[in-house]
Every structure is written in structure tokens, then in C-alpha cells.
C-alpha positions in Angstrom: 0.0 0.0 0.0 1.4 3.5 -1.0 0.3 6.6 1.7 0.2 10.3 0.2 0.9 12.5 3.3 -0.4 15.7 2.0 -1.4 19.1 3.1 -4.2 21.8 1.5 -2.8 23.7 -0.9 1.0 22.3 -1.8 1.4 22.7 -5.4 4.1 19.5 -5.1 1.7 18.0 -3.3 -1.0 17.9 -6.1 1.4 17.2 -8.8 2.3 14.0 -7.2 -1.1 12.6 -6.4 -1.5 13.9 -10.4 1.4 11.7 -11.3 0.5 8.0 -9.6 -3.2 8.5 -10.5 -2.0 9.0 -14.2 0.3 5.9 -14.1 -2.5 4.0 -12.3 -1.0 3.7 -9.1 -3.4 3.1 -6.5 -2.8 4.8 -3.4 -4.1 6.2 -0.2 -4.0 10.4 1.1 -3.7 10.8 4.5 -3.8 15.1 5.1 -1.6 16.3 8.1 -3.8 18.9 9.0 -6.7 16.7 9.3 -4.2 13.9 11.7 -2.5 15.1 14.4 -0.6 11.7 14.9 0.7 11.4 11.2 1.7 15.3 11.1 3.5 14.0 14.3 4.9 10.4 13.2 6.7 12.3 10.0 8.0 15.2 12.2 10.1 12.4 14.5 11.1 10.9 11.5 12.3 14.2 10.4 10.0 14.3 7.7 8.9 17.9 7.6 8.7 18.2 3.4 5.3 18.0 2.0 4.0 15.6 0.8 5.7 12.4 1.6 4.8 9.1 -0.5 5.6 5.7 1.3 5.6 2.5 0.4 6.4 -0.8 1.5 10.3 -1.8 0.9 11.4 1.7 -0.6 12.5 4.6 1.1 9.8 7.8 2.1 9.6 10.3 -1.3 9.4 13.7 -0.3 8.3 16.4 -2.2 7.9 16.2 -6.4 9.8 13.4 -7.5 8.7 11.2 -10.5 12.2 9.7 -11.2 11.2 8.0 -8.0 7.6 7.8 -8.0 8.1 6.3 -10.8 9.8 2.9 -9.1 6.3 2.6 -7.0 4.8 1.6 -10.4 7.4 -0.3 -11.5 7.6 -2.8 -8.1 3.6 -2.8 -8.1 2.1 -6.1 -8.7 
């Protein structure tokens, strides 16, 4: 499962949900100003760019990166 950690209006933020739903990669959006406990859960992993994309084996993604997106399709069964 690949979770969108997102925010309200983050431009990088759009373009990389844009991005995996274009490819067809399924994926969830949790927004940090909406959950306390994921806003705080990326801040102690030093997480503080928006978004952040994780997925299962591969490191967090964060900000606009489709060089890496990219790999979430290609390990996707």
C-alpha cells in the first residue's frame, strides 16, 4: 500500500497525487492537518517536506519526484 501524506494547498503536493493516478497507481491520502498523529509520526522521523509518499520496501519520497515515483509503479504487482 502507498500513503500520500499531504497538506491543503501544496502545489508538489497535487502534482504528485496527479502523477501515480496517471500511471494507475493506487494509493491512499492521509492530510496532516486533518491527523494530528501522522503530522507528528513524519515530524520524529524528520519528515517535515510535503508531501511524503511511502511505500512498503522503498525509502519515504518527499516532495515532487517522478524519477522516483516512478519505481512505486514499476515494483507494483
Amino acid at each position: 500500500m502507498i500513503t500520500v501524506y499531504s497538506k491543503p494547498n501544496c502545489m508538489q503536493c497535487e502534482m504528485s497525487k496527479r502523477y501515480l493516478k496517471d500511471k494507475g497507481i493506487e494509493f491512499k491520502e492521509i492530510n496532516v492537518f486533518e491527523d494530528a498523529d501522522s503530522l507528528e509520526m513524519l515530524r520524529s522521523a524528520g519528515l517535515t517536506q510535503m508531501p511524503v509518499v511511502m511505500a512498503e520496501g522503498h525509502d519515504p519520497i518527499t516532495g515532487f519526484r517522478p524519477n522516483m515515483l516512478a519505481k512505486l509503479g514499476e515494483s507494483d504487482d
